[in-house]
N, C-alpha and C positions, 0 to 999 in steps of 0.2 A: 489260648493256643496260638503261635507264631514258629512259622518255618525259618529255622536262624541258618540252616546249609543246608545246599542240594547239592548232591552228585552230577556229572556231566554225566548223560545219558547212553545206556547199552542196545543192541540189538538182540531182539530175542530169537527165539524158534523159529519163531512164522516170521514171514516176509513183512508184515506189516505191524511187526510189535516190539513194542522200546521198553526195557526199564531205567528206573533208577532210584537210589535212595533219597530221602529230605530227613532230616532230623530238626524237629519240633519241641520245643520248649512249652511243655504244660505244668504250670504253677512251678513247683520245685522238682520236676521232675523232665527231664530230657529222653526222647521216646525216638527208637531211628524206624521209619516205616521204608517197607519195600514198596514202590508205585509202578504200574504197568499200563500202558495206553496199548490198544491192540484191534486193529479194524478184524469185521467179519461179516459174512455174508447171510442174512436170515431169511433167502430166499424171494424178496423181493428187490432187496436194496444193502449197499454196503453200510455198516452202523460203526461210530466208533463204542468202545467200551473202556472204560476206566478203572479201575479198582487199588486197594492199597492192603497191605497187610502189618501188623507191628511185629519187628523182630528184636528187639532185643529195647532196655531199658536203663537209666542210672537217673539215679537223686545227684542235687547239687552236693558237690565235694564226695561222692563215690570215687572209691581209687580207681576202681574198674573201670571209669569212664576212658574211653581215648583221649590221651596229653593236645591234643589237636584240636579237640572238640574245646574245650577252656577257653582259647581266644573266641569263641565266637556267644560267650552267654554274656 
């Protein structure tokens, strides 16, 4: 697995959380994950938190893939 493009980065809800997309090239398959960094307070100390989710998928040579996405496999 290799992150071939990341998004420039959003601001989310809360005052201290970013997202953005990276799409990742695993074997023949190109996968775009949603990524969220997001501080919070768990009552002693602020923590950062990470997490990611997969939205959407194409095989090498799917038509459906984004024409944009090709330059970069």
């Amino acid at each position: 697995m290799s992150t071939i493009y990341t998004t420039n980065s959003w601001s989310g809800y809360g005052k201290h959380e970013t997202y953005w997309n990276e799409y990742r090239r695993e074997g023949d398959i190109v996968v775009k994950y949603k990524c969220r960094r997001g501080k919070f307070f768990d009552g002693k100390e602020n923590n950062w938190e990470e997490s990611e989710e997969q939205v959407d998928s194409w095989s090498i040579g799917d038509p459906d893939m984004p024409d944009w996405l090709h330059q970069y496999l």
